[in-house]
Structure formats: structure tokens, C-alpha cells
KOLVEXMAR-199459 format. One line per field, with one value per residue: residue number from 1; residue in one letter; chain; x negated, y, z negated of N, C-alpha, C, O in turn. Coordinates in steps of 0.001 Angstrom, whole numbers. Layout:
% residues N
num [NUM, ...];
residu [A, ...];
chaine [A, ...];
n_c1 [X, ...];
n_c2 [Y, ...];
n_c3 [Z, ...];
ca_c1 [X, ...];
ca_c2 [Y, ...];
ca_c3 [Z, ...];
c_c1 [X, ...];
c_c2 [Y, ...];
c_c3 [Z, ...];
o_c1 [X, ...];
o_c2 [Y, ...];
o_c3 [Z, ...];
This chain:
% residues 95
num [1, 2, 3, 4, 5, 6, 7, 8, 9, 10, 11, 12, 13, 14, 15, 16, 17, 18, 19, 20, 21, 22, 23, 24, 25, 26, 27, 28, 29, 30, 31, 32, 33, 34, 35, 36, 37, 38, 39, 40, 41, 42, 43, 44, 45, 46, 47, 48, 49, 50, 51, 52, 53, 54, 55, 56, 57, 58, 59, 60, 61, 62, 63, 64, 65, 66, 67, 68, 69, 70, 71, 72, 73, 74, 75, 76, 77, 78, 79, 80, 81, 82, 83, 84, 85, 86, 87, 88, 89, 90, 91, 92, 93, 94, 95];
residu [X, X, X, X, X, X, X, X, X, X, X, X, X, X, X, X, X, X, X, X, X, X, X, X, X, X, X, X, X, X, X, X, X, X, X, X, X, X, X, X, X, X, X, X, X, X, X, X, X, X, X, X, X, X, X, X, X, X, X, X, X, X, X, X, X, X, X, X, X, X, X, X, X, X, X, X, X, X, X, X, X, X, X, X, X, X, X, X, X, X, X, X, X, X, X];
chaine [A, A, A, A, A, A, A, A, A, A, A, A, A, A, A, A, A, A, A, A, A, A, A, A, A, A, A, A, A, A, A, A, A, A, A, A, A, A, A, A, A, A, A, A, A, A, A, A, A, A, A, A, A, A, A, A, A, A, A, A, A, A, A, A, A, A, A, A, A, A, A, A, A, A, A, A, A, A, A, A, A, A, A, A, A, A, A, A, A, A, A, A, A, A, A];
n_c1 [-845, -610, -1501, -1525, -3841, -3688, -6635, -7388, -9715, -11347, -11838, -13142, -15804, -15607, -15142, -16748, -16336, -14228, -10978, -8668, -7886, -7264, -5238, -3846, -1942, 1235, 2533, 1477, -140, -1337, -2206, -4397, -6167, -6888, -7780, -10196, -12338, -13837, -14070, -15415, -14501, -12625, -10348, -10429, -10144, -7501, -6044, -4775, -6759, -6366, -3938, -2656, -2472, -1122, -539, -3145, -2563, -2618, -2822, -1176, 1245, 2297, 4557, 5506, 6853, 7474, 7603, 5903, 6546, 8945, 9965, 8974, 6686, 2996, 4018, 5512, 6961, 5119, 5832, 4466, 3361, 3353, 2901, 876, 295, -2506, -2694, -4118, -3210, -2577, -2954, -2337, -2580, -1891, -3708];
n_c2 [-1169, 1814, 4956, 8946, 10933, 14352, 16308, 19083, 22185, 22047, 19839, 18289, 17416, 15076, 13598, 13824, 15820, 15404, 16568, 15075, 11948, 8258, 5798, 3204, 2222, 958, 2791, 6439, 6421, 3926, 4568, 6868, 5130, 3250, 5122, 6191, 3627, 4540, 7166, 7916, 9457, 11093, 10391, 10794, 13514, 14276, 12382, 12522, 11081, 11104, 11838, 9920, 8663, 10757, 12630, 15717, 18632, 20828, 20594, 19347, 17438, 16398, 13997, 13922, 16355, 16815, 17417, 15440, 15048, 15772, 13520, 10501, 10982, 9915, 7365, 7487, 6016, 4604, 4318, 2625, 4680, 7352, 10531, 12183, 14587, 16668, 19331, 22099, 23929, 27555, 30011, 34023, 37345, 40744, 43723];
n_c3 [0, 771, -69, 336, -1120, -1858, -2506, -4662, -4296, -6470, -7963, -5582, -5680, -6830, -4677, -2826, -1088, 47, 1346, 1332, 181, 192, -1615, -4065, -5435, -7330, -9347, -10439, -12259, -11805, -9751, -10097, -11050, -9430, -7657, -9093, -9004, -6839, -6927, -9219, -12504, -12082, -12760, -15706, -15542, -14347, -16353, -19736, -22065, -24916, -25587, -25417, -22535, -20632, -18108, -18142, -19669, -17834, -15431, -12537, -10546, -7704, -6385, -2918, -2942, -5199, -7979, -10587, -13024, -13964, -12508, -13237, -14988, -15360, -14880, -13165, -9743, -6909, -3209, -104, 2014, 746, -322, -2420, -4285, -5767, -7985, -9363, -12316, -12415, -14217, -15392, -14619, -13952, -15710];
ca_c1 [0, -1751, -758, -2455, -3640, -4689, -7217, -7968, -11426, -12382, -11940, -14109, -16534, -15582, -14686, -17695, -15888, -13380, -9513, -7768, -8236, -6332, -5593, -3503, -882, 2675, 2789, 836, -1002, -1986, -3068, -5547, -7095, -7789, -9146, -11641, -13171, -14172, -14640, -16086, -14670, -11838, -8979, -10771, -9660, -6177, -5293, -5150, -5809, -6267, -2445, -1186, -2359, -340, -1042, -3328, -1500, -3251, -2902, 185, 1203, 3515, 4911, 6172, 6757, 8170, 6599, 6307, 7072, 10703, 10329, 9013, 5465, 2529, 4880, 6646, 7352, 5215, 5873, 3998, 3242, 3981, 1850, 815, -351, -2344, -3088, -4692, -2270, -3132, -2315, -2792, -1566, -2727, -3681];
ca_c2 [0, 3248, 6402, 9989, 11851, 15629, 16694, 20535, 22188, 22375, 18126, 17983, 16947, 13776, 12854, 13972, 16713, 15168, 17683, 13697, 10237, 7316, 5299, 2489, 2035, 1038, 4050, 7244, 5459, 2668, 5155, 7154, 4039, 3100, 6252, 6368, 3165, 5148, 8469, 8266, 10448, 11966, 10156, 11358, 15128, 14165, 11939, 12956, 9573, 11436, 12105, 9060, 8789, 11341, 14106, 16790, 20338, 22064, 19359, 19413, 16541, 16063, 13148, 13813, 17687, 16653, 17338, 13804, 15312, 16036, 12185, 9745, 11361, 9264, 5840, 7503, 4116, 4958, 3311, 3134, 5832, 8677, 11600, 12571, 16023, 17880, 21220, 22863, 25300, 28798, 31430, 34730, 38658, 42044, 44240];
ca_c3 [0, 984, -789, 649, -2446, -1597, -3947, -4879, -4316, -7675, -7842, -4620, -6025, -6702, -3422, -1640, -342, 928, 1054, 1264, 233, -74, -2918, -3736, -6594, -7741, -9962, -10491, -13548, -11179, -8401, -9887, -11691, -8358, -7191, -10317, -8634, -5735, -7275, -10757, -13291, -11252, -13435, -16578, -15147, -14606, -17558, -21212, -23108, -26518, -25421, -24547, -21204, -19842, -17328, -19052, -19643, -16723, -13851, -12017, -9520, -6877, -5070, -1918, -3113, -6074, -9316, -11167, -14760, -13761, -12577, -14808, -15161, -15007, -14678, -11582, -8853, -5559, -2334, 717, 2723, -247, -71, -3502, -4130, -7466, -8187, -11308, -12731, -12606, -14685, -14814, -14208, -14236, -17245];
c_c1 [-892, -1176, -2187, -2869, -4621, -5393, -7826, -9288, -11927, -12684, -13091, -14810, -16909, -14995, -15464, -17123, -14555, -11950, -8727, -8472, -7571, -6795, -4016, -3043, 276, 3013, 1604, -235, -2163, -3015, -4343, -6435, -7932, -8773, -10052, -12672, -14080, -14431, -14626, -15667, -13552, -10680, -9129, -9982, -8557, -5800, -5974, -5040, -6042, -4771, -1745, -1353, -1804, -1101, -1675, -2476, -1332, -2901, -1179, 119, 2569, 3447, 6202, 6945, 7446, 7165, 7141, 6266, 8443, 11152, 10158, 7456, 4473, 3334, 5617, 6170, 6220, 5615, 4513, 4402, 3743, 2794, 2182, -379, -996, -3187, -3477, -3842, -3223, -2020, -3026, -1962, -2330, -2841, -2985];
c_c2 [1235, 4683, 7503, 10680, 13008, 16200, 18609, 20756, 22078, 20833, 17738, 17023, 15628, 13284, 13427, 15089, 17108, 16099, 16249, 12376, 9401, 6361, 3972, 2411, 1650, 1594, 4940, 7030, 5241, 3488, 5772, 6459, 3969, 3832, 6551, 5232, 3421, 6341, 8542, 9555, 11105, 11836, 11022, 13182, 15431, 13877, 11999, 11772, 9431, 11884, 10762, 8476, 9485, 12527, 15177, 17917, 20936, 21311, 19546, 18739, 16382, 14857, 13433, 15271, 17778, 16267, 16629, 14339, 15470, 14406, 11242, 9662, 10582, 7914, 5834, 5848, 5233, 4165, 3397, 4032, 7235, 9564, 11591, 14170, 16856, 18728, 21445, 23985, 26297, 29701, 32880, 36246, 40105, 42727, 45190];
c_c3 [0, 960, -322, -541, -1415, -2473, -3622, -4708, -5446, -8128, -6670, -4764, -6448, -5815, -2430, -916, 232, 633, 670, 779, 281, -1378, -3153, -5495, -6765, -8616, -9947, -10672, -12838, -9851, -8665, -11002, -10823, -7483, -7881, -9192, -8003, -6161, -8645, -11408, -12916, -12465, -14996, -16933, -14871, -15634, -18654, -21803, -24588, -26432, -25156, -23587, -20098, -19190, -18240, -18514, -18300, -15098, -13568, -10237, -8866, -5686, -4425, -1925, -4361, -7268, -10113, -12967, -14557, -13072, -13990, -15054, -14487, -14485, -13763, -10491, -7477, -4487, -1154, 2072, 2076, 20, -1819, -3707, -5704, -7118, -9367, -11539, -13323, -12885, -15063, -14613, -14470, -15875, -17382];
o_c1 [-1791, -556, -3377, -1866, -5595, -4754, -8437, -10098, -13155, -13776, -13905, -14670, -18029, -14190, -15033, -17692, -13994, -11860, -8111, -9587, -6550, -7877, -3179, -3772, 825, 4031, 591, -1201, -3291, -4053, -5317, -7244, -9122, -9830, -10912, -13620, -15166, -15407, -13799, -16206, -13426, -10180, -8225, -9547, -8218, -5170, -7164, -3975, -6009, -4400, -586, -525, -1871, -2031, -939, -1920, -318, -2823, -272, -503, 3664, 2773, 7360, 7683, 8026, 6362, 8305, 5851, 9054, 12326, 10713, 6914, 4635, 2963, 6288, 5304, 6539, 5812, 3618, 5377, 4387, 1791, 3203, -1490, -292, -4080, -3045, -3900, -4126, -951, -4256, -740, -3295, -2254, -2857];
o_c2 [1461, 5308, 7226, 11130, 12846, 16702, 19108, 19845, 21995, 20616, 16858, 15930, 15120, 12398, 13568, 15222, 18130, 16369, 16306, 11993, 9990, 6166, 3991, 2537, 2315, 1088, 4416, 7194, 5733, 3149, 5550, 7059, 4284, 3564, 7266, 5739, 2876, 6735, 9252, 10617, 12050, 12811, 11737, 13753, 16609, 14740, 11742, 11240, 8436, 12394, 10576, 7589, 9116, 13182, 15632, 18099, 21393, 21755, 19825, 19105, 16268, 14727, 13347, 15462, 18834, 15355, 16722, 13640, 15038, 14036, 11181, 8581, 10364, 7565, 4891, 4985, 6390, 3014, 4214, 4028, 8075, 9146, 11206, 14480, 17446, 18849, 20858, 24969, 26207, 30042, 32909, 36218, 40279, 42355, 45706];
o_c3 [-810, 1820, -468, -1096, -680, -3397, -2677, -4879, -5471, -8653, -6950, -4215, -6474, -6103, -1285, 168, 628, -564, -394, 1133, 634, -1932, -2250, -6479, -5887, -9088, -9483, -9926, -12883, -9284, -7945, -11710, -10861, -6912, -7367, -8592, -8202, -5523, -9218, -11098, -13694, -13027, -15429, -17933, -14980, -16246, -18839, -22116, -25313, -27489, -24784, -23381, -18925, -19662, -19116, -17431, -17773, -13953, -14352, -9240, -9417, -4664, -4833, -958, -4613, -7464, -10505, -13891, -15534, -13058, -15087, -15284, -13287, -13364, -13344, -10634, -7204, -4878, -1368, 2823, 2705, 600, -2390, -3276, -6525, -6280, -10359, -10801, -14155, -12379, -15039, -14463, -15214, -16892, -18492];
């Protein structure tokens, strides 16, 4: 099953560069387990597991444009061919 994940520039870095990768899961969880194999350290920067395992604060993920905290967070179902999408939340405003 081959899920697209788009990764932010500031993640880069663990993917060689790469803007995309693929990754392979039947939930979120499971997906970026599998993308640790392949990019060392990455899941670490998503998941809080002095929380629980759950998404840290700042991370914000969407499958399929749909942000997976209003699903069933990390434990969301993927299928194949989902796009999965995270972003680092930014905040922010003038003085």
C-alpha cells in the first residue's frame, strides 16, 4: 500500500531533500514508523511519546486535506493511494 507523504522544508533533512516520499501504513502510527526506517529520526519530530504517542502540539497533519485530529489522530485508517500532508504550525503577528 503506498501512501504519498509531503514533507515541509524544515523536515528535509531527513529525506535527503526530498519535497515527497512514500511510505507504507494502515494508519498514520503505522506510516511514519515506516518512514523512520528510511529516514532516521523523522517520526521522533512528529510523535510525542512522553504524550502518549500522539502528534506533538506544533505538527499538524492532513490526510487527503483533512486534518487527522478532527479524525481519529494518530490511529486515523489509511488506504492506498492517500496523500498525507504535514506542516509545522506557525504562529505569529505584528507588534
Amino acid at each position: 500500500m503506498a501512501i504519498e507523504v509531503r514533507i515541509p522544508t524544515i523536515l528535509r533533512t531527513y529525506t535527503d531533500g526530498a519535497k515527497a516520499v512514500e511510505g507504507n501504513g494502515a494508519t498514520i502510527g503505522e506510516l511514519f514508523t515506516d518512514l523512520d526506517t528510511r529516514h532516521a529520526g523523522i517520526r521522533d519530530r512528529l510523535v510525542d511519546t512522553e504524550a502518549g504517542g500522539e502528534l506533538r502540539r506544533f505538527v499538524n497533519v492532513y490526510l487527503n486535506d483533512e486534518d487527522v485530529r478532527f479524525l481519529a489522530g494518530i490511529a486515523t485508517k489509511l488506504s492506498d493511494g492517500d496523500s498525507v500532508t504535514i506542516l509545522p504550525a506557525v504562529a505569529g503577528g505584528m507588534r
